[in-house]
Predicted model as a PDB file, atoms N, CA, C, CB and O in Angstrom, pLDDT in the B-factor column:
MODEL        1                                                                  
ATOM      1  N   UNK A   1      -4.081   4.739   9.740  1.00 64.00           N  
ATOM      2  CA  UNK A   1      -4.349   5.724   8.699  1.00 64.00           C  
ATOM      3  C   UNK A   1      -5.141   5.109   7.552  1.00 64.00           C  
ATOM      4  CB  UNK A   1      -3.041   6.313   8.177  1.00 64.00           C  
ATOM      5  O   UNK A   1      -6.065   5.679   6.972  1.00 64.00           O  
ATOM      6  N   UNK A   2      -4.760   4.087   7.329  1.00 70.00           N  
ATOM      7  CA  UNK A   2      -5.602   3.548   6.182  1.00 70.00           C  
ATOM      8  C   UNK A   2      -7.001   2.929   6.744  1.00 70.00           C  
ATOM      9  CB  UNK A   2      -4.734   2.366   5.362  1.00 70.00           C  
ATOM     10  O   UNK A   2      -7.693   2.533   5.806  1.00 70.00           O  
ATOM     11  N   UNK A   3      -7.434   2.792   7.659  1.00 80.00           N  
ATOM     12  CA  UNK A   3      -8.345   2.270   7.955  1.00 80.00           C  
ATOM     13  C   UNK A   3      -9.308   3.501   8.271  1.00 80.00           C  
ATOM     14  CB  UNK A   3      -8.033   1.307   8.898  1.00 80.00           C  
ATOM     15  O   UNK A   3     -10.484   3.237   8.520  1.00 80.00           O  
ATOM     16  N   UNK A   4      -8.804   5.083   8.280  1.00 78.00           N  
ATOM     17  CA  UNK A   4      -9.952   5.980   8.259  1.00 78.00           C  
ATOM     18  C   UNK A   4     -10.118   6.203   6.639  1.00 78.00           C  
ATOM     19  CB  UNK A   4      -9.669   7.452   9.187  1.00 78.00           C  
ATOM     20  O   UNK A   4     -11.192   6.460   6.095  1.00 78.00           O  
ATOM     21  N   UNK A   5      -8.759   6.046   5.917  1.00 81.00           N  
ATOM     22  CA  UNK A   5      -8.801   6.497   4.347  1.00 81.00           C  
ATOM     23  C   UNK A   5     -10.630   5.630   3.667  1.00 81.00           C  
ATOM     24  CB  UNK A   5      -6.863   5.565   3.321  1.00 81.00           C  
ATOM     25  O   UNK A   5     -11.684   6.058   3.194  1.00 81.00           O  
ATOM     26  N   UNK A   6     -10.091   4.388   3.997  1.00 82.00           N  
ATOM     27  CA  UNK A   6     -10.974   3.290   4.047  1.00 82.00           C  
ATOM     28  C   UNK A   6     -12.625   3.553   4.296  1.00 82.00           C  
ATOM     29  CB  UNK A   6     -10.417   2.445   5.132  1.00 82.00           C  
ATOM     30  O   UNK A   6     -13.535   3.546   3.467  1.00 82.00           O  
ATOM     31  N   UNK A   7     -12.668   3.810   5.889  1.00 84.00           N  
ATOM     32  CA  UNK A   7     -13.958   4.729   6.484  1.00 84.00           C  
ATOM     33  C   UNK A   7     -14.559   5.762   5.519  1.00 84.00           C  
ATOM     34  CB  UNK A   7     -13.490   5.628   7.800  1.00 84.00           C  
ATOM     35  O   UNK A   7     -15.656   5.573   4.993  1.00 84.00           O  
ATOM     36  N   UNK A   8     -13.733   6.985   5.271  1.00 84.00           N  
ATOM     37  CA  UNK A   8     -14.289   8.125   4.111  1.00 84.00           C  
ATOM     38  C   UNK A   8     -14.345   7.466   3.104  1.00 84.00           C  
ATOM     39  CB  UNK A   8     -13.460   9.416   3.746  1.00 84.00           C  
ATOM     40  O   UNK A   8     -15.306   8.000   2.549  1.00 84.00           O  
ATOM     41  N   UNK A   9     -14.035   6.731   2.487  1.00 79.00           N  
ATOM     42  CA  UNK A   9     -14.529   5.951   1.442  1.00 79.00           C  
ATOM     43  C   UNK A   9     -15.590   5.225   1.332  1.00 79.00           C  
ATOM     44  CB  UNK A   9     -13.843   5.287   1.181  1.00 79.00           C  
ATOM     45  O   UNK A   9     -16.249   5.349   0.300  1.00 79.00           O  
ATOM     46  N   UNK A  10     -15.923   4.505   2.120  1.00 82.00           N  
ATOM     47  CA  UNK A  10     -16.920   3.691   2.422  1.00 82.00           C  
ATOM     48  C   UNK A  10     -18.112   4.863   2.703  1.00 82.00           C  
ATOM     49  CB  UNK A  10     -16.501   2.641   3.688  1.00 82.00           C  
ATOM     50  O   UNK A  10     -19.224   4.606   2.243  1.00 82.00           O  
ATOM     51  N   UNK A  11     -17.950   6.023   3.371  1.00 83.00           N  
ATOM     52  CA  UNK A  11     -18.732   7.140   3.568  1.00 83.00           C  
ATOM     53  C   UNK A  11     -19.352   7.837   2.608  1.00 83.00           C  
ATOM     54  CB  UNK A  11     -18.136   7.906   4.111  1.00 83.00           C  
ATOM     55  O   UNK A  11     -20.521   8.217   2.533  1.00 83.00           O  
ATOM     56  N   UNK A  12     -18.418   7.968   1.863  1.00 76.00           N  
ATOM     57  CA  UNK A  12     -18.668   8.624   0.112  1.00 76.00           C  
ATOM     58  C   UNK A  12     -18.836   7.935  -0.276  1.00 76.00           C  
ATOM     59  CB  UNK A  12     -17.867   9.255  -0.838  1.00 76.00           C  
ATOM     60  O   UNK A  12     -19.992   8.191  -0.614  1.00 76.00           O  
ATOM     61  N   UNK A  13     -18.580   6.660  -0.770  1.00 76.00           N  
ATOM     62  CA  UNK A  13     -19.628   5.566  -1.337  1.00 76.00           C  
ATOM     63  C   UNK A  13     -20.959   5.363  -0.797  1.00 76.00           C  
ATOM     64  CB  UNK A  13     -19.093   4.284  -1.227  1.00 76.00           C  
ATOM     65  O   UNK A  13     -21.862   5.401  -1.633  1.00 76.00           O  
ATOM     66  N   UNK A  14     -21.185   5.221   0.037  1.00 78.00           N  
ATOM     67  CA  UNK A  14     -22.458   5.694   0.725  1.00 78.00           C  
ATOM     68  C   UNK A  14     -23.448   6.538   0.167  1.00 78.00           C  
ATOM     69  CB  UNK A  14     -22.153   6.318   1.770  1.00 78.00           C  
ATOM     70  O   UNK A  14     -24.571   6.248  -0.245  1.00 78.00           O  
ATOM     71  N   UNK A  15     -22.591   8.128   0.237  1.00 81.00           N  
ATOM     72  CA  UNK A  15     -23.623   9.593  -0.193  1.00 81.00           C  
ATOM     73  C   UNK A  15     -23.855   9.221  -1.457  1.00 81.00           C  
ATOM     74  CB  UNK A  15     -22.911  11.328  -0.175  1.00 81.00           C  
ATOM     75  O   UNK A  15     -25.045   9.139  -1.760  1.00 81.00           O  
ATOM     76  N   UNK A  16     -22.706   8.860  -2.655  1.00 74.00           N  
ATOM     77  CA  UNK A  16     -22.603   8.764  -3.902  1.00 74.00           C  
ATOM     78  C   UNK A  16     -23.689   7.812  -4.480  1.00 74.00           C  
ATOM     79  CB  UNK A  16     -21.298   8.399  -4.180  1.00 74.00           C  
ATOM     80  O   UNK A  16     -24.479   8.046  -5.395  1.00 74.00           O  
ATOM     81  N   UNK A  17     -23.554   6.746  -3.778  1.00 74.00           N  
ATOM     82  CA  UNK A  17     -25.176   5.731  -4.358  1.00 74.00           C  
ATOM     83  C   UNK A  17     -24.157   4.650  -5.052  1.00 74.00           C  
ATOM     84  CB  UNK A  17     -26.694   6.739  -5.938  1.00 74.00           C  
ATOM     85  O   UNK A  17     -24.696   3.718  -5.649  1.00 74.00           O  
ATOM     86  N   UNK A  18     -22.882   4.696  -5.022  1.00 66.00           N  
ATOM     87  CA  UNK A  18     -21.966   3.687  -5.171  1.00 66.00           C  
ATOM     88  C   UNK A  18     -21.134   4.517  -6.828  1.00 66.00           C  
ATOM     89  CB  UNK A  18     -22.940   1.853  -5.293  1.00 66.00           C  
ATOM     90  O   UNK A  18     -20.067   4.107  -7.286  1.00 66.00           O  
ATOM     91  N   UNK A  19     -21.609   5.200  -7.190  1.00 68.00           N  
ATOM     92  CA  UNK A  19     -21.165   5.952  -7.935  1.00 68.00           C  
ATOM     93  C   UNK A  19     -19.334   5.682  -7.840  1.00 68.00           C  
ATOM     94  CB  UNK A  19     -21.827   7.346  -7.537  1.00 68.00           C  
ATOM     95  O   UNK A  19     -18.968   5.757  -6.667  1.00 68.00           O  
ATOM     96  N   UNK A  20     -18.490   5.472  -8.556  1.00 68.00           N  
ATOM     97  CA  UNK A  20     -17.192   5.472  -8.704  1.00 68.00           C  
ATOM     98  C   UNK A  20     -16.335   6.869  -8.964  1.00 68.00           C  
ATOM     99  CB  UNK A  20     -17.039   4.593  -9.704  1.00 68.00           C  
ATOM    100  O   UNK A  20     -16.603   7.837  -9.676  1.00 68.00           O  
ATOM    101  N   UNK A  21     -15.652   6.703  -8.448  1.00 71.00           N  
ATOM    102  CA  UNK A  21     -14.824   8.005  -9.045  1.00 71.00           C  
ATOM    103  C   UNK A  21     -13.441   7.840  -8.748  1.00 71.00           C  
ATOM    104  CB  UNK A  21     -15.269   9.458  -8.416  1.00 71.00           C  
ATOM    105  O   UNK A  21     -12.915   7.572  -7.668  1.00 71.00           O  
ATOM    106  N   UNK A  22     -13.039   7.996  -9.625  1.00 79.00           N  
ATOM    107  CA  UNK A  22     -11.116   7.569  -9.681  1.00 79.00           C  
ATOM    108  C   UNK A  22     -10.565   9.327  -9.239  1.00 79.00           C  
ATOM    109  CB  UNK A  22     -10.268   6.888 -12.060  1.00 79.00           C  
ATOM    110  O   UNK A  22     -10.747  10.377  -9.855  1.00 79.00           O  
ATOM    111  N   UNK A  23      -9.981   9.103  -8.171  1.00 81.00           N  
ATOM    112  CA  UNK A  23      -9.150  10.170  -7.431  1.00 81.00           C  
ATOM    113  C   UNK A  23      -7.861   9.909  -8.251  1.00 81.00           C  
ATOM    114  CB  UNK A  23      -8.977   9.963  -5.638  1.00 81.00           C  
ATOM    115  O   UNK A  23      -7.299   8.878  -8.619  1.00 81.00           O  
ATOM    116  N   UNK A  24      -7.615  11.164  -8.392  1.00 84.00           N  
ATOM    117  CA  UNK A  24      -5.876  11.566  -9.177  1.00 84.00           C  
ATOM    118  C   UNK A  24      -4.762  10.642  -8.192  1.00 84.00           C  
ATOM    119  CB  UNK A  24      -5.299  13.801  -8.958  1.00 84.00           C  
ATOM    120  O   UNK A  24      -3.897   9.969  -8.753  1.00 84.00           O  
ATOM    121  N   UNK A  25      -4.898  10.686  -6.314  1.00 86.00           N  
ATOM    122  CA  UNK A  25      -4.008  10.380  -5.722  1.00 86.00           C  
ATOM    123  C   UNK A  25      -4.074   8.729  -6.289  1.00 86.00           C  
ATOM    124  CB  UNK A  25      -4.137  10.828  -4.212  1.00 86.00           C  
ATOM    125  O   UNK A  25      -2.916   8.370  -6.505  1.00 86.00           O  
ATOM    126  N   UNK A  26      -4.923   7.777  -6.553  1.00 86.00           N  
ATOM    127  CA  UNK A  26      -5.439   6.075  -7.350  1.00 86.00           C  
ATOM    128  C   UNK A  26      -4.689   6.513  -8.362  1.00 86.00           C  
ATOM    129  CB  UNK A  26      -7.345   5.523  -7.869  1.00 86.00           C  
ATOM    130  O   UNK A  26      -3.487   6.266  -8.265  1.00 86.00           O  
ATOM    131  N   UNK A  27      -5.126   7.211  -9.496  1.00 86.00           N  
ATOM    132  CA  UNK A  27      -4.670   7.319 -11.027  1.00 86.00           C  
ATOM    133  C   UNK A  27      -3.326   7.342 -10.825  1.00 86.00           C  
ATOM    134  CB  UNK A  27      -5.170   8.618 -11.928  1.00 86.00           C  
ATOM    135  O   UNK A  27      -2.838   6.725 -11.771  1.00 86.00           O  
ATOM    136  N   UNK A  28      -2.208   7.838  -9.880  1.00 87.00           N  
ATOM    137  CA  UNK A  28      -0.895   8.152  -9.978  1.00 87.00           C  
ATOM    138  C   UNK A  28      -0.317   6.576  -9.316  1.00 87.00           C  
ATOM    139  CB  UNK A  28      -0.491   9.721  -9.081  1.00 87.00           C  
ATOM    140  O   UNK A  28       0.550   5.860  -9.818  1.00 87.00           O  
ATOM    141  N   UNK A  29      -0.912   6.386  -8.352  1.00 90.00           N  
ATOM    142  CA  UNK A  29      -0.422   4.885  -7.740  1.00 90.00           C  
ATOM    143  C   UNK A  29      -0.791   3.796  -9.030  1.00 90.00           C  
ATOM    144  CB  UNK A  29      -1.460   4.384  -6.061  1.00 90.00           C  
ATOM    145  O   UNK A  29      -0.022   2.937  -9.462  1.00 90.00           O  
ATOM    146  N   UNK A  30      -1.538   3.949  -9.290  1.00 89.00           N  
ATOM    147  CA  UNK A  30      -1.508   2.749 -10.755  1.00 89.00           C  
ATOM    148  C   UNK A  30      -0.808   2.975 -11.819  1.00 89.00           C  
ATOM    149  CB  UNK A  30      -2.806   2.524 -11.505  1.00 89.00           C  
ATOM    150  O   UNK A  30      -0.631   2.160 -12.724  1.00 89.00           O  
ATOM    151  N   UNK A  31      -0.249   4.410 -11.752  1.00 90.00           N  
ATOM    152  CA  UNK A  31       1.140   4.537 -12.962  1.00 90.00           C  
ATOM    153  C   UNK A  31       2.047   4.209 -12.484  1.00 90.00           C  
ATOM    154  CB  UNK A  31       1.635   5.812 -13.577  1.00 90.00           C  
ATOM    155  O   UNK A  31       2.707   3.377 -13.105  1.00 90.00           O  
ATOM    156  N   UNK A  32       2.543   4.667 -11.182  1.00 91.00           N  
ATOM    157  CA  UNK A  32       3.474   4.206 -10.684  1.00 91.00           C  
ATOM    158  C   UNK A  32       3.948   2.652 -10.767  1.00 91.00           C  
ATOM    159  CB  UNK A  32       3.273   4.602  -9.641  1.00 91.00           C  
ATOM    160  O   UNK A  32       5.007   2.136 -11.124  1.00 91.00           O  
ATOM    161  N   UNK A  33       2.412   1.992 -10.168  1.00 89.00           N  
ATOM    162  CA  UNK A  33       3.159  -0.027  -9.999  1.00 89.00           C  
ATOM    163  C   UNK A  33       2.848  -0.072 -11.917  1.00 89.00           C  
ATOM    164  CB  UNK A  33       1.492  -1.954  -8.479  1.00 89.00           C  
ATOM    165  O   UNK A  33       3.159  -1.134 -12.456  1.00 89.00           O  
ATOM    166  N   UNK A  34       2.418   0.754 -12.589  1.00 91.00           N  
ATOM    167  CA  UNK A  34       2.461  -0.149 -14.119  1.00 91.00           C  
ATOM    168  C   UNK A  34       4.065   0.493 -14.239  1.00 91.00           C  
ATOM    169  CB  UNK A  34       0.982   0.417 -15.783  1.00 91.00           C  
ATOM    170  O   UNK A  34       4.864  -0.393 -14.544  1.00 91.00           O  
ATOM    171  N   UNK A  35       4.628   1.714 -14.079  1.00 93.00           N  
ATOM    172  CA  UNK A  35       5.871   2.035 -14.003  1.00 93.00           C  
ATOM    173  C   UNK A  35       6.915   0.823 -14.316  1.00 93.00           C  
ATOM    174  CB  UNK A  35       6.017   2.600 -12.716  1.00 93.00           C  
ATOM    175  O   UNK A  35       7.569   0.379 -15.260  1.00 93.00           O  
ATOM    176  N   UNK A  36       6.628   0.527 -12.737  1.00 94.00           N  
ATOM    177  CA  UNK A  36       7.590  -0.213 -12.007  1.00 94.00           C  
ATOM    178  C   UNK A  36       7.362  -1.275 -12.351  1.00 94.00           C  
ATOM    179  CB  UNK A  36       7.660  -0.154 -10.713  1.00 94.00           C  
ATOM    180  O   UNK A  36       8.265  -2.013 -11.959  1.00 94.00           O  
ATOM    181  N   UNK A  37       6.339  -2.001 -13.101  1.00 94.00           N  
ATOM    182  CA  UNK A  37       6.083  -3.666 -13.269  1.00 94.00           C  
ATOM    183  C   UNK A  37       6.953  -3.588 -14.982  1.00 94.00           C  
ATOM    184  CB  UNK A  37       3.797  -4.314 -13.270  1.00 94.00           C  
ATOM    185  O   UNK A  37       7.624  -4.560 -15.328  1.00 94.00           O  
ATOM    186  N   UNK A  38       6.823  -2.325 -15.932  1.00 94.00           N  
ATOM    187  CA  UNK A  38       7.635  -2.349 -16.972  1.00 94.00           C  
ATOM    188  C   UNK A  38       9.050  -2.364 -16.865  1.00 94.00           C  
ATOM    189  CB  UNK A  38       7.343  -1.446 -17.632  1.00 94.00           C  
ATOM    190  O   UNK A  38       9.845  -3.043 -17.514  1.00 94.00           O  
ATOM    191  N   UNK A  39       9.325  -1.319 -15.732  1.00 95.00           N  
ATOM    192  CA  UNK A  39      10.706  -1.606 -15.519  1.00 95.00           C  
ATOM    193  C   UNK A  39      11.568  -2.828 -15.048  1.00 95.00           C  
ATOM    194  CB  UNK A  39      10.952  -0.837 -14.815  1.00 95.00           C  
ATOM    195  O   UNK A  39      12.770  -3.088 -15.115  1.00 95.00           O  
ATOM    196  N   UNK A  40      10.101  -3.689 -14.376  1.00 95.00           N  
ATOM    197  CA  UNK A  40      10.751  -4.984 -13.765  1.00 95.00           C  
ATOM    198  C   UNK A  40      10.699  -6.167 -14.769  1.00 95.00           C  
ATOM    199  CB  UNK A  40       9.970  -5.442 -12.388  1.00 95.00           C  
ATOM    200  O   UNK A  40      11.111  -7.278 -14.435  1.00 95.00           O  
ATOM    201  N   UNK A  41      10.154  -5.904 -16.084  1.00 95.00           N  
ATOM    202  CA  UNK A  41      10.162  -6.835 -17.171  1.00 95.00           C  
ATOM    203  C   UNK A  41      11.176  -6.329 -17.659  1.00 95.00           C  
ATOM    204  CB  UNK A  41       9.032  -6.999 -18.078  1.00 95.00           C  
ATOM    205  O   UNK A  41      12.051  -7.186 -17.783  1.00 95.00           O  
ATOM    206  N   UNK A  42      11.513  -5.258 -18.027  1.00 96.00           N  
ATOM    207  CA  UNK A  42      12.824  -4.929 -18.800  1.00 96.00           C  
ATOM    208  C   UNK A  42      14.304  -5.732 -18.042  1.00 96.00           C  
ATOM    209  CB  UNK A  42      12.986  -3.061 -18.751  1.00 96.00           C  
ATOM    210  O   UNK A  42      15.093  -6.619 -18.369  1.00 96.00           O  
ATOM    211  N   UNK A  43      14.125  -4.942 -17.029  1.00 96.00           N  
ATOM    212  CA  UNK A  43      15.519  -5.847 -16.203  1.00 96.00           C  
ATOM    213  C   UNK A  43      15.233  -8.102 -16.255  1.00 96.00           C  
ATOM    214  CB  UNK A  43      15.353  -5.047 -13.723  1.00 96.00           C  
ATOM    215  O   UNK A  43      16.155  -8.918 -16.229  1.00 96.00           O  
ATOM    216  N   UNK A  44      14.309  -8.301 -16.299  1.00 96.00           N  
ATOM    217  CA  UNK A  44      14.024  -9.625 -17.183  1.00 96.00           C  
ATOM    218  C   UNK A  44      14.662  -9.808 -17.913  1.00 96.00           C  
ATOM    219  CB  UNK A  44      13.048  -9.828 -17.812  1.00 96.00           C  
ATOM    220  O   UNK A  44      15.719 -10.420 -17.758  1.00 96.00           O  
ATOM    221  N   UNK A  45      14.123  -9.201 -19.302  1.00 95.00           N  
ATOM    222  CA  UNK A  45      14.541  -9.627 -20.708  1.00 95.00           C  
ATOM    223  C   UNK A  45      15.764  -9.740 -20.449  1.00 95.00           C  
ATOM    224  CB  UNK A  45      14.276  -8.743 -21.924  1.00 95.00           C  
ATOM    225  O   UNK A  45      16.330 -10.833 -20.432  1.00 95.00           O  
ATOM    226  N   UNK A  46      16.435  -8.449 -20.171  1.00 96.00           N  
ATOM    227  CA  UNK A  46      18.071  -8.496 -20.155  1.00 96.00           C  
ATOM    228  C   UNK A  46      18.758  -9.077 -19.464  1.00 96.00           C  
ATOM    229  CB  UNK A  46      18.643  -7.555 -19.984  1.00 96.00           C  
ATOM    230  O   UNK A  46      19.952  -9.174 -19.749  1.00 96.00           O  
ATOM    231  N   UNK A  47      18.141  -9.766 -18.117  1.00 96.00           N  
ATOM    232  CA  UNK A  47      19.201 -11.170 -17.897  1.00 96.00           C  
ATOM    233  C   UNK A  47      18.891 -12.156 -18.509  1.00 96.00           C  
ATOM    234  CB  UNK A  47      19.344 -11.772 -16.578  1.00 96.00           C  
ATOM    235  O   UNK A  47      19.775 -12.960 -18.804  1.00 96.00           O  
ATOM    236  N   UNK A  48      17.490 -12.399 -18.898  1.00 95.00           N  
ATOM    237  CA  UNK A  48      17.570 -13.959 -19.861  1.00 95.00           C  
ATOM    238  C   UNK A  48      18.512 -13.543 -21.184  1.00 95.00           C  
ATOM    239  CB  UNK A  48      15.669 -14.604 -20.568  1.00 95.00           C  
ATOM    240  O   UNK A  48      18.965 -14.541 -21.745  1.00 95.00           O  
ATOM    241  N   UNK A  49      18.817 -12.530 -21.669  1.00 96.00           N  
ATOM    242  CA  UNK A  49      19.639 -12.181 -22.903  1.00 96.00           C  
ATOM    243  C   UNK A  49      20.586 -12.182 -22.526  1.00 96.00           C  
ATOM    244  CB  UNK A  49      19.519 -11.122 -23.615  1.00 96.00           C  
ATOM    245  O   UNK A  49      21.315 -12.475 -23.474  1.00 96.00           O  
ATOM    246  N   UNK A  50      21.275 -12.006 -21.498  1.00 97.00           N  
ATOM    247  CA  UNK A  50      22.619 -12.279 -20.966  1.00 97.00           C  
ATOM    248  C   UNK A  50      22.860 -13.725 -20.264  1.00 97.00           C  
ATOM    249  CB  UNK A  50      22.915 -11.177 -19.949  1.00 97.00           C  
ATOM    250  O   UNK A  50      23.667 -14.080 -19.404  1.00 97.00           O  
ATOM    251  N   UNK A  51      21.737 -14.490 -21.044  1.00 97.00           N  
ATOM    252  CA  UNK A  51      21.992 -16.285 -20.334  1.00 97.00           C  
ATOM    253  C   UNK A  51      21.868 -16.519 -19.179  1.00 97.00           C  
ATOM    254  CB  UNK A  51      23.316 -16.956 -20.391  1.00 97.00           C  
ATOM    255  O   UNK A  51      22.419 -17.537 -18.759  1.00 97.00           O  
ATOM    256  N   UNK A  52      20.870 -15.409 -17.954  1.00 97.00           N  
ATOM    257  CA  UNK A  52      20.814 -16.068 -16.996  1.00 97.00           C  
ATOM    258  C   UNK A  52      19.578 -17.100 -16.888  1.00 97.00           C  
ATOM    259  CB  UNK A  52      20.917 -15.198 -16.070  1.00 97.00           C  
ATOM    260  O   UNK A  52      18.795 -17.294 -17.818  1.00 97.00           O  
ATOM    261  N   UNK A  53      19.495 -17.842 -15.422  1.00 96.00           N  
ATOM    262  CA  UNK A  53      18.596 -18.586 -15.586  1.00 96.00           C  
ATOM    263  C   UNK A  53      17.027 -17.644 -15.261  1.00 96.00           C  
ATOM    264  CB  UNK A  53      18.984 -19.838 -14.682  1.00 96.00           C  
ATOM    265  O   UNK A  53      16.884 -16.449 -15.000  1.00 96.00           O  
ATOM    266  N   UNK A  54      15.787 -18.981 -15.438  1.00 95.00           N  
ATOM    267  CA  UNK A  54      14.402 -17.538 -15.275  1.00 95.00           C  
ATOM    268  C   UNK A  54      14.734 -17.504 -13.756  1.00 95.00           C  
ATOM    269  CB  UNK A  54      12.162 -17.993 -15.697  1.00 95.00           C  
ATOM    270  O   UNK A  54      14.666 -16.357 -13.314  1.00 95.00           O  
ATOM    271  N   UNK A  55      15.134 -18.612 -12.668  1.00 96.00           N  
ATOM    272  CA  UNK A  55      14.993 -18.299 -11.429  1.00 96.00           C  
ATOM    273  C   UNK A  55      15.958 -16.914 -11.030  1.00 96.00           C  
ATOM    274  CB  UNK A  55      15.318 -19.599 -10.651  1.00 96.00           C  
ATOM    275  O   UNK A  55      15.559 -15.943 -10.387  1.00 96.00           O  
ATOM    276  N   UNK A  56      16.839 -17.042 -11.394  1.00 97.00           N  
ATOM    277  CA  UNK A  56      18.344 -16.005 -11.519  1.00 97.00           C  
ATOM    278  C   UNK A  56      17.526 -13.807 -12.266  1.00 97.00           C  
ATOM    279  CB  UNK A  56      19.933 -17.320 -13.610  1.00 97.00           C  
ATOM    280  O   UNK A  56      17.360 -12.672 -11.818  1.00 97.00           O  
ATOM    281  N   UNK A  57      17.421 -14.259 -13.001  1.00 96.00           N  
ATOM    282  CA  UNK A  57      16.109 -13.328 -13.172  1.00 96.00           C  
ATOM    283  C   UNK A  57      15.257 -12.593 -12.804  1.00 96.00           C  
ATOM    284  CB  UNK A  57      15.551 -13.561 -13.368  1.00 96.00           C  
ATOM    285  O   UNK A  57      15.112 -11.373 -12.870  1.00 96.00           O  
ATOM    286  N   UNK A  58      14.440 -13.734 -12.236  1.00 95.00           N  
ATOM    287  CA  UNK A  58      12.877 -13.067 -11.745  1.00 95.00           C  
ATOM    288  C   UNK A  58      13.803 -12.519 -10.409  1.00 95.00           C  
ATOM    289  CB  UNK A  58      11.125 -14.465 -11.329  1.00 95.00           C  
ATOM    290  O   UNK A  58      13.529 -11.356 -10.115  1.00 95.00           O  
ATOM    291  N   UNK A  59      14.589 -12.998  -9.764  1.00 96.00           N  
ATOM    292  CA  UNK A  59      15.167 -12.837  -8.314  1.00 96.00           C  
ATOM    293  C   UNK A  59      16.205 -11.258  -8.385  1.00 96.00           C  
ATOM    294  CB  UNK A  59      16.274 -14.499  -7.887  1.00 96.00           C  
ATOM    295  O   UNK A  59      16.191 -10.430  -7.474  1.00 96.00           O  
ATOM    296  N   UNK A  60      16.776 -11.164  -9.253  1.00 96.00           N  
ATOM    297  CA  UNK A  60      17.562  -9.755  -9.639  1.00 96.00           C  
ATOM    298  C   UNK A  60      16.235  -8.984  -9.864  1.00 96.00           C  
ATOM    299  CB  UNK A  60      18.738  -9.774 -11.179  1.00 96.00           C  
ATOM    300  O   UNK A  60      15.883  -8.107  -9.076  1.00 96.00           O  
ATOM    301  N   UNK A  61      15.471  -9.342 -11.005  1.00 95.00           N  
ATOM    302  CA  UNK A  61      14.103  -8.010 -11.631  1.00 95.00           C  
ATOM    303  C   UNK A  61      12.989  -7.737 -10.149  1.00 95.00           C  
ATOM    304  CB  UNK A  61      12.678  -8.988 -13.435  1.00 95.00           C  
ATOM    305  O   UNK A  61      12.600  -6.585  -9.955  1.00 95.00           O  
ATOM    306  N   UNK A  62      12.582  -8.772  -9.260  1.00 95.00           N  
ATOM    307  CA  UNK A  62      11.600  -8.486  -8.599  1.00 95.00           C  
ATOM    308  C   UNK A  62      10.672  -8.963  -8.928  1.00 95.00           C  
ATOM    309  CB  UNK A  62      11.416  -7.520  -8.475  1.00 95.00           C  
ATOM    310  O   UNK A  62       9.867  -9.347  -8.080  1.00 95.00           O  
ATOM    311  N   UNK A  63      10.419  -9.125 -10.322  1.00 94.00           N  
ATOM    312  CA  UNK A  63       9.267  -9.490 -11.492  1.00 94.00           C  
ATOM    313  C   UNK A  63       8.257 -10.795 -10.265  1.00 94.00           C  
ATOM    314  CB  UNK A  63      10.310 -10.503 -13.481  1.00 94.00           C  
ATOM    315  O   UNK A  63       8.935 -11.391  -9.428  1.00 94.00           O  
ATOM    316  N   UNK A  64       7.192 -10.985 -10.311  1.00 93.00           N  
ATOM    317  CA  UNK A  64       6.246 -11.905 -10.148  1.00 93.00           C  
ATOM    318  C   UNK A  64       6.198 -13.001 -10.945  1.00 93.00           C  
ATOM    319  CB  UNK A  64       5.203 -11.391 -10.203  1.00 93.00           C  
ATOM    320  O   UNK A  64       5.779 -12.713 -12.066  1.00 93.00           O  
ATOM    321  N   UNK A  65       6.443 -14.045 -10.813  1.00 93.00           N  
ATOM    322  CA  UNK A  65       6.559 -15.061 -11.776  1.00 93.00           C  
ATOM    323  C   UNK A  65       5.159 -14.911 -12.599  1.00 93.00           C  
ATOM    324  CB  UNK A  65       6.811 -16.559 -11.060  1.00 93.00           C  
ATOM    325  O   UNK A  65       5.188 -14.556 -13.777  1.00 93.00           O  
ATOM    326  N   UNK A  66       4.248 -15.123 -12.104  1.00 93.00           N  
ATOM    327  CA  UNK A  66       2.695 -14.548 -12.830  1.00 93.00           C  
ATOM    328  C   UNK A  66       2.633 -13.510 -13.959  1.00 93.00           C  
ATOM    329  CB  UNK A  66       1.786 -13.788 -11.714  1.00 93.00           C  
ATOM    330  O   UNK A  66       1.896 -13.542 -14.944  1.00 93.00           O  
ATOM    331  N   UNK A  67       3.996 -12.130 -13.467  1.00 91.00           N  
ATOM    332  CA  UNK A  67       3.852 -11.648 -14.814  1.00 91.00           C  
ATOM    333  C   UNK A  67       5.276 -11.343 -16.333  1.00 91.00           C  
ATOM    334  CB  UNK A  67       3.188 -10.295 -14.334  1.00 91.00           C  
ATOM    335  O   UNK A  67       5.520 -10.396 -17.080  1.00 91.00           O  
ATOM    336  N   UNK A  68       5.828 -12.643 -16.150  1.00 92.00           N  
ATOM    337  CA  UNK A  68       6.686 -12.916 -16.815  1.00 92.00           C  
ATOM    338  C   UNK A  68       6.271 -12.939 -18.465  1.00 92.00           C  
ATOM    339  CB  UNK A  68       7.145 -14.046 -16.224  1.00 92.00           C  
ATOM    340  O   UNK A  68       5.663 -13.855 -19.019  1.00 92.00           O  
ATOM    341  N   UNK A  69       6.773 -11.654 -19.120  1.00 87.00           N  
ATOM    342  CA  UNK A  69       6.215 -11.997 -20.651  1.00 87.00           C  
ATOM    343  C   UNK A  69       5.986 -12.991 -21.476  1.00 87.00           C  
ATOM    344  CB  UNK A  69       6.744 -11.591 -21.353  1.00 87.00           C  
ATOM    345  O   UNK A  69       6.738 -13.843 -21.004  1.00 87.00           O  
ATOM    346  N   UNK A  70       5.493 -13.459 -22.344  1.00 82.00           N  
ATOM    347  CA  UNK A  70       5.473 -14.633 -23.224  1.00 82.00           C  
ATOM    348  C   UNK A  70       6.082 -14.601 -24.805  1.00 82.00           C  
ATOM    349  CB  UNK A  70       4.034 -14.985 -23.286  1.00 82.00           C  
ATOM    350  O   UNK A  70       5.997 -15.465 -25.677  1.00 82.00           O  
ATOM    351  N   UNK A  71       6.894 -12.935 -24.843  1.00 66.00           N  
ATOM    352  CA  UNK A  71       8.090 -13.028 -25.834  1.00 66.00           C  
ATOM    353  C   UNK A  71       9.224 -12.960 -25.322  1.00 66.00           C  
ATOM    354  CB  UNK A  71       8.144 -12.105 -26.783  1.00 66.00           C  
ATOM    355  O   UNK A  71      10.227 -13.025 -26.033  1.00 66.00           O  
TER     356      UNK A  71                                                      
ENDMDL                                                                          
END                                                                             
């Protein structure tokens, strides 16, 4: 399935002349993981505030060590 999604894309990029265009179904998947990447810093903060360790942490939140806040 993703590899025809892919195809019509590459197709319409094509007709378009490379022209961009952000589809609503993109705009909602990038709220969603920014959603979910806030919610996975929040559950952060609050085990390092409850004294756990960062490994103890990142491993409960999900969080990416890459995007671990810097307050």
């Amino acid at each position: 399935m993703k590899s025809v999604t892919n195809a019509i894309k590459k197709e319409v990029d094509d007709i378009m002349g490379g022209k961009v265009l952000e589809l609503p179904s993109d705009k909602l998947k990038e709220q969603r993981a920014e959603g979910k990447l806030e919610e996975q810093i929040e559950v952060y903060k609050k085990c390092i505030a409850r004294g756990m360790s960062k490994e103890e942490a990142l491993d409960i939140s999900g969080l990416p060590e890459d995007k671990i806040p810097n307050d």
